[in-house]
N, C-alpha and C positions, 0 to 999 in steps of 0.2 A: 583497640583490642589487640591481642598478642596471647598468640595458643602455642607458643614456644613454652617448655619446661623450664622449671624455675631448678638450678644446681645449687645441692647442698653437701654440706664436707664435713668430713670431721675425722680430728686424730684415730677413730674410730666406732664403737656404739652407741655412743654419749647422744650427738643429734640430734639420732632419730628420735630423741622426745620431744624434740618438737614439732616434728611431724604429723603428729594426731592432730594436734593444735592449726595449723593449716588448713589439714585437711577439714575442717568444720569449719573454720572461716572462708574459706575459696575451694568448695569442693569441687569447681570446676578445673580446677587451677593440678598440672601433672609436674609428678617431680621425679628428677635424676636426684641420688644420694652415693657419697663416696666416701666409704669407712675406710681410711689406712691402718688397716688390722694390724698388718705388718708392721708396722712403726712406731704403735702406738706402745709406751703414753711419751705426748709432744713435751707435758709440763715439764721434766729432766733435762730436757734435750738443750742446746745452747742456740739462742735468737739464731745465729747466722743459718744451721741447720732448719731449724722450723722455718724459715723464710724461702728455704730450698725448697721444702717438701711444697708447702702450700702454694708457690708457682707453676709445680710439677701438677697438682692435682685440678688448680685453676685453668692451663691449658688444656689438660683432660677433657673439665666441663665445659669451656669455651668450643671444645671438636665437637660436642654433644650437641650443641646448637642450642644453651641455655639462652633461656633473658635477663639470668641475674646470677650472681652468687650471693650464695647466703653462708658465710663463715659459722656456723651452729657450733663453734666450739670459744670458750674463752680464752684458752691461750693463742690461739690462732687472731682473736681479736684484737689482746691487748699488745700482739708482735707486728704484725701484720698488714693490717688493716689498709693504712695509708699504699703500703707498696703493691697491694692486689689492687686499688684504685688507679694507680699509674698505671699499672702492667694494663688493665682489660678499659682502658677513658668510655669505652661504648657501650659496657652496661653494668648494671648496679652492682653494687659490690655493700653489702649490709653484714655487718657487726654486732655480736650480740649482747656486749657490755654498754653501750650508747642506750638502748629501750629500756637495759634493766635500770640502769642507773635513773631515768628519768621515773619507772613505775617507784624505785623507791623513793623517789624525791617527794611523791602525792603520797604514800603512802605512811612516810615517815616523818619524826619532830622530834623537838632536839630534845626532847623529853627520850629518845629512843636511846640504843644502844645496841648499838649494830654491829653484827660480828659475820666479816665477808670468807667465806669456807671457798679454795681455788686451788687451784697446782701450783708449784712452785715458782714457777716462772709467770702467771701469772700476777702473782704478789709482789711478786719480787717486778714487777712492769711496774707497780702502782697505778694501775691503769685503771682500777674501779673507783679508789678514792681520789685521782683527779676529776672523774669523772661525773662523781655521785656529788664532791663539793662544786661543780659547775653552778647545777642544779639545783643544788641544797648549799651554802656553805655554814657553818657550823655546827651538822652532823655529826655524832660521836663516830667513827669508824675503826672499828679494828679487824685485823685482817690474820688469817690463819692457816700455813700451807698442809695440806693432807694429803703425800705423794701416794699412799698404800689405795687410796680407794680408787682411781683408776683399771691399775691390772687385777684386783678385786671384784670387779664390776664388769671387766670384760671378760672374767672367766665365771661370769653367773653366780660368784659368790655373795650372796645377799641375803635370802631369807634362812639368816642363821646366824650361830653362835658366833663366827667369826668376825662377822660384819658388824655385830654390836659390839663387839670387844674393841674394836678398830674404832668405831665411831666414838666410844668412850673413851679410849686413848686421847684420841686430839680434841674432845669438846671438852672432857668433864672440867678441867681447870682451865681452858679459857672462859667458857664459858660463865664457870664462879667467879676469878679474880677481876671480869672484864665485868662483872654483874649484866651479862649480854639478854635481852631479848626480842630483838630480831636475827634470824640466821636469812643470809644470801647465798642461794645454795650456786657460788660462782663457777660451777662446770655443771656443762651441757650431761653428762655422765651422772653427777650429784643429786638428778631428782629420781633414779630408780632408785635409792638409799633415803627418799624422804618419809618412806612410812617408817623408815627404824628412829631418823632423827626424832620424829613427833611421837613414837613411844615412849622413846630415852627422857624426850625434855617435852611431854605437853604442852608446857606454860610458853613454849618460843615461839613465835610468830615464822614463817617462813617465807619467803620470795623468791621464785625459781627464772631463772634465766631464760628456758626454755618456753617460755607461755609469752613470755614480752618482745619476743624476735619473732613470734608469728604474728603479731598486733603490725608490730613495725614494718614487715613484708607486705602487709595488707595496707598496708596507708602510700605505701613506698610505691607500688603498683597502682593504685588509684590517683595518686597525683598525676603519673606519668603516662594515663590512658593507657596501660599494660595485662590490665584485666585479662583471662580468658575469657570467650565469648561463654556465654549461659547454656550448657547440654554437651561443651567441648568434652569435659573428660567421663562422659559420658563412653564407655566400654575401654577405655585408655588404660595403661597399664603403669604406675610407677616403676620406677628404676632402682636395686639397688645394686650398686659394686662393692666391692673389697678389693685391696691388695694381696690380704690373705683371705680366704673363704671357709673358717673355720665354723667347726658343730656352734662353737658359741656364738658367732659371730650369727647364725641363723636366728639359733635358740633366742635370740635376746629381739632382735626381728620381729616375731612372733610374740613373744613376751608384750613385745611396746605396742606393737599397731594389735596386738590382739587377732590374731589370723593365721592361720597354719601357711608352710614356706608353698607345700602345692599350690596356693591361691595368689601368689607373690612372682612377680617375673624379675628372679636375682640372678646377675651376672657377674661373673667374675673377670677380675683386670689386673693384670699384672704390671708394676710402674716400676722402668728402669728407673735404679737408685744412684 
């Protein structure tokens, strides 16, 4: 057993969706969370940089006195990954394209036609389709960068005209010419935008990244006797930081775990750049 917090990261708000998800599998289980409001969005950014940031953020978590990190963002995963394993040998380090790519491999047949939705740097990694042909190979895979939904998403721009426009922008003609239907909503950010996509396209099947990294944290922790003990986060208070601690940055908090910010013990962190 281990009642150390579990540290999660993210270019920003993206995340914390999966946090709820957690939280109902291991309610006993506390977490630190670290949104780089500031810096976000990672997908533009060039490897070397995103490699800076997310060492900087991982030593943060590691002072916090984590027992894991949890990379909750996909570009972070598809750049990443291996070198926050080197950096921290003594505790887990989980990636969130490894569990997606495995739910899609049970989920999917080559009958499908799979259309992976990420930031640009993720796609441009190809880090999902080596990793979903691991699993699967001869999946149909196509892949599609969406840079605008990001700072979109982080400025609460969602339930609205804007956000459909934008989603219609990059699906409507991949979607046709690739005859696609499944969508892999490949950013942690992409599943606050999943009730526009399933308005827009009913008929798409959908698999969000965000649901398969808290499966994989719960198996991850169970192999390794890492569990909290049973009534630990009993009055305990999650964590959350920023770089920057904007209105939005709350609002969207609130939004995801469903909770007003009074009832939330958020701190702010400032990370020399």
């Amino acid at each position: 057993m281990d009642n150390r917090p579990i540290g999660f990261f993210d270019s920003g708000v993206g995340g914390i969706t999966s946090i709820p998800h957690i939280m109902r599998l291991m309610p006993d289980e506390r977490i630190i969370f670290f949104g780089d409001t500031a810096r976000t969005p990672y997908g533009s950014k060039s490897e070397d940089t995103i490699r800076q940031f997310a060492a900087q953020i991982g030593d943060f978590l590691v002072s916090k006195g984590v027992k894991m990190i949890v990379i909750a963002c996909n570009t972070v995963s598809a750049t990443c990954l291996s070198m926050l394993r080197e950096r921290f040998p003594g505790i887990p380090v989980i990636g969130v394209i490894s569990p997606t790519a495995r739910e899609i491999s049970k989920l999917c047949g080559r009958e499908d036609r799979i259309g992976i939705l990420a930031t640009r740097a993720t796609v441009r990694s190809g880090a999902y389709e080596k990793k979903i042909l691991e699993f699967s190979p001869g999946l149909k895979l196509f892949s599609r960068e969406c840079p605008a939904f990001v700072p979109l998403i982080e400025e609460g721009i969602i339930d609205n005209e804007i956000m459909d426009l934008t989603v219609k922008y990059y699906l409507d003609d991949f979607v046709r010419e690739n005859d696609i239907n499944t969508l892999v909503l490949g950013c942690t950010h992409y599943p606050l935008i999943a009730g526009n996509i399933r308005r827009l396209y009913p008929d798409i099947k959908i698999i969000s990244s965000s649901k398969e990294v808290a499966t994989a944290v719960q198996m991850e922790l169970e192999s390794m006797d890492m569990l909290a003990e049973e009534g630990a986060g009993e009055g305990v208070e999650n964590v959350f930081y920023a770089s920057d601690l904007s209105e939005s940055f709350v609002n969207m908090i609130e939004r995801i775990l469903k909770a007003d910010a009074a009832d939330l013990d958020i701190h702010f962190k400032n990370l020399d750049i």
